[in-house]
C-alpha positions as CSV (number, residue, x, y, z in Angstrom):
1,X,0.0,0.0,0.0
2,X,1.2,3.3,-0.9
3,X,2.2,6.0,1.8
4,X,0.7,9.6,2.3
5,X,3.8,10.7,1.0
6,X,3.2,8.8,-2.4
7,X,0.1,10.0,-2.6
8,X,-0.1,13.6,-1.4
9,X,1.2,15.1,-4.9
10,X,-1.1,13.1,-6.8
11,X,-3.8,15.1,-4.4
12,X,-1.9,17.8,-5.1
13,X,-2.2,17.4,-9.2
14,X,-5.1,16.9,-8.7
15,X,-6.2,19.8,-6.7
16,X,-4.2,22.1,-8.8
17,X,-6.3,20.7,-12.0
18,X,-9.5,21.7,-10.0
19,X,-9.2,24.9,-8.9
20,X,-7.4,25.6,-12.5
21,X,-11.2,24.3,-13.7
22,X,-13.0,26.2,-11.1
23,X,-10.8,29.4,-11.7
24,X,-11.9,28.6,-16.3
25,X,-15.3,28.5,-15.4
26,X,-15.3,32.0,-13.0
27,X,-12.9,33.7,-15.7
28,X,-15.6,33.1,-18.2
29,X,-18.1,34.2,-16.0
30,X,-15.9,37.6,-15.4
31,X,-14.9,38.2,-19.0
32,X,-18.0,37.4,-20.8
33,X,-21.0,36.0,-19.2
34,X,-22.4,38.4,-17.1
35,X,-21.1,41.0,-19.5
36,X,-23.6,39.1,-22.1
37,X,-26.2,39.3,-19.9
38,X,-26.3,42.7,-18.9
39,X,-26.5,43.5,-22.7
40,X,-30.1,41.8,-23.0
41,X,-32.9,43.0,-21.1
42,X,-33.0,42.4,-17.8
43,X,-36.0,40.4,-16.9
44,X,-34.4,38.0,-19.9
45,X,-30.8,38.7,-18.2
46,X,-32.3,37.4,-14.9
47,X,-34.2,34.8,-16.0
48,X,-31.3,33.2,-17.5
49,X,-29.0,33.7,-14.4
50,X,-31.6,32.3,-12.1
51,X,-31.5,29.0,-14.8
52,X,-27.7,28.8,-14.3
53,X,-28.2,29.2,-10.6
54,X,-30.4,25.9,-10.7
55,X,-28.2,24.1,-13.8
56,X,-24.9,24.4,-12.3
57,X,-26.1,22.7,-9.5
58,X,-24.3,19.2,-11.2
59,X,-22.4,16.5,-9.6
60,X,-19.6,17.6,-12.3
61,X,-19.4,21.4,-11.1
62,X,-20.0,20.4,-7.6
63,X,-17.4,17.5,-7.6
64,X,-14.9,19.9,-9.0
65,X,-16.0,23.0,-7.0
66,X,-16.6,21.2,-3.6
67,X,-14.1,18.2,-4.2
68,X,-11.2,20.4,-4.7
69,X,-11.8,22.0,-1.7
70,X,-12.2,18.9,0.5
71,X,-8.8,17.9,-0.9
72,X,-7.2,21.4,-0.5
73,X,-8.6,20.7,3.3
74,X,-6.6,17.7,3.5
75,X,-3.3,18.6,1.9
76,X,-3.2,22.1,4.6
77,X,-4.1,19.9,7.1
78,X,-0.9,17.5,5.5
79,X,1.0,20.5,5.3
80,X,0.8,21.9,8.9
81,X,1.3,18.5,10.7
82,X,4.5,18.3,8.4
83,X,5.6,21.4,8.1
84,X,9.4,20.8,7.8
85,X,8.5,18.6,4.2
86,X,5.4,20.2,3.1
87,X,6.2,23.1,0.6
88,X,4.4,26.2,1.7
89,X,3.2,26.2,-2.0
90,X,0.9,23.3,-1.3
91,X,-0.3,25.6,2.2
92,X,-0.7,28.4,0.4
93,X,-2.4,27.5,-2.6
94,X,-5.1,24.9,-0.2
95,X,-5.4,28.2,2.2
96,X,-6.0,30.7,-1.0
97,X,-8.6,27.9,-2.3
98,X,-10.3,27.7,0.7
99,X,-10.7,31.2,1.3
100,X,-11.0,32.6,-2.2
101,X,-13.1,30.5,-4.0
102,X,-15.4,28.1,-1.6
103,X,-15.4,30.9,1.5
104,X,-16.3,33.8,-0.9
105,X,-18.9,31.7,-2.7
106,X,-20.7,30.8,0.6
107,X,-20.4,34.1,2.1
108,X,-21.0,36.5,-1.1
109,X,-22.2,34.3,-4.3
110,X,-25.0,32.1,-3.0
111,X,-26.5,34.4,-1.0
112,X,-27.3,36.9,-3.8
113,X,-28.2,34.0,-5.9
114,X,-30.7,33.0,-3.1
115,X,-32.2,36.3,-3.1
116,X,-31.5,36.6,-7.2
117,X,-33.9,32.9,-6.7
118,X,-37.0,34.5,-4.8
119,X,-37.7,37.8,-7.3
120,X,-40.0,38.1,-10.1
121,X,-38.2,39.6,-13.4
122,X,-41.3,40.9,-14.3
123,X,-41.4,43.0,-10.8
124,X,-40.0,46.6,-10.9
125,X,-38.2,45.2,-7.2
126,X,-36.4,42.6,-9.1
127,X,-35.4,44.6,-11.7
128,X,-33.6,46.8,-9.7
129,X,-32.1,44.3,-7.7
130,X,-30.5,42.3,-11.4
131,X,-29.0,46.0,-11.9
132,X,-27.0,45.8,-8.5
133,X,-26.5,42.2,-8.5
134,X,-24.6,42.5,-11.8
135,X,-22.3,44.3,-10.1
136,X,-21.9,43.0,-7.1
137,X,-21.8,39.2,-8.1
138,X,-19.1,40.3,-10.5
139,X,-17.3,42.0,-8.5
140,X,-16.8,38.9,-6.1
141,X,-16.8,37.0,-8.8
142,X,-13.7,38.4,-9.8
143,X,-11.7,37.3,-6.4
144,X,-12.7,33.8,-7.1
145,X,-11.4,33.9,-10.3
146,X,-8.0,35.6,-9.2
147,X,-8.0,32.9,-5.8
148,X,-8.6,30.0,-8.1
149,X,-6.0,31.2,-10.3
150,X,-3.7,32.0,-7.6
151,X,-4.1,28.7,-6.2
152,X,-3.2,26.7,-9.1
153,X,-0.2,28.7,-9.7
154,X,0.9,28.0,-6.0
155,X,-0.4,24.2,-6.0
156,X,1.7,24.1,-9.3
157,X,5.2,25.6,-7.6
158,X,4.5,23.0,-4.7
159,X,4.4,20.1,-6.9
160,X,8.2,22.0,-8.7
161,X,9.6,22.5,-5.3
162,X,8.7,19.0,-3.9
């Protein structure tokens, strides 16, 4: 049977493969997505975010999303109980993860796509609530994207310096 030590870079290939995914997916949504929909109307603009809020919901973009995060979890955890051989890439880019992507999601993302999820496009209240969600969402979107990023370049270095 294989040791941790023999398999702790293939977790961390394989975390730096997922959050690289994870940080394609929020790029696109920062560069072109929600640019795209704030060009249509917006009751059509929030209509379709409030399908993507219910489609992405996937065993594919959750087992990435969510699944790279349990094993970022694992390899800090790794990492801190053997600090003197653990690269402080692999700490770094599991910590960054963590906090940049999953963190800011729960704490930022979902809950404006919960409240995105109760209005009416049709209303004049959820109108004006797509015009300030555009922004917002974005705008945190845009530190997932750099954390994700940021974490595969640092899960990348760790697997280079180990």
């Amino acid at each position: 049977m294989p040791s941790i030590e023999h398999i702790i870079p293939i977790l961390t290939l394989a975390a730096l493969l997922g959050s690289g995914l994870v940080a394609g997916i929020f790029f696109a949504f920062s560069t072109f997505i929600m640019k795209a929909l704030d060009r249509v109307q917006p009751e059509s603009g929030m209509r379709v975010m409030q399908e993507i809020n219910v489609t992405v919901l996937t065993p594919w973009f959750l087992g990435t999303f969510l699944g790279t995060g349990v094993i970022c979890l694992g390899l800090g955890v790794h990492a801190l109980r053997n600090w003197e051989s653990a690269s402080p890439y692999q700490f770094s880019g599991s910590v960054v993860y963590l906090l940049g992507s999953i963190l800011v999601t729960m704490v930022f993302n979902v809950p404006r796509n919960e409240r995105l999820a109760e209005l009416d496009p049709e209303q004049s209240e959820g109108v004006e609530y797509w015009k300030d969600y555009l922004v917002s969402w974005t705008r945190w979107n845009h530190v997932r994207t750099l954390a994700s990023l940021a974490a595969t370049a640092l899960l990348a270095r760790s697997l280079h310096a180990g």
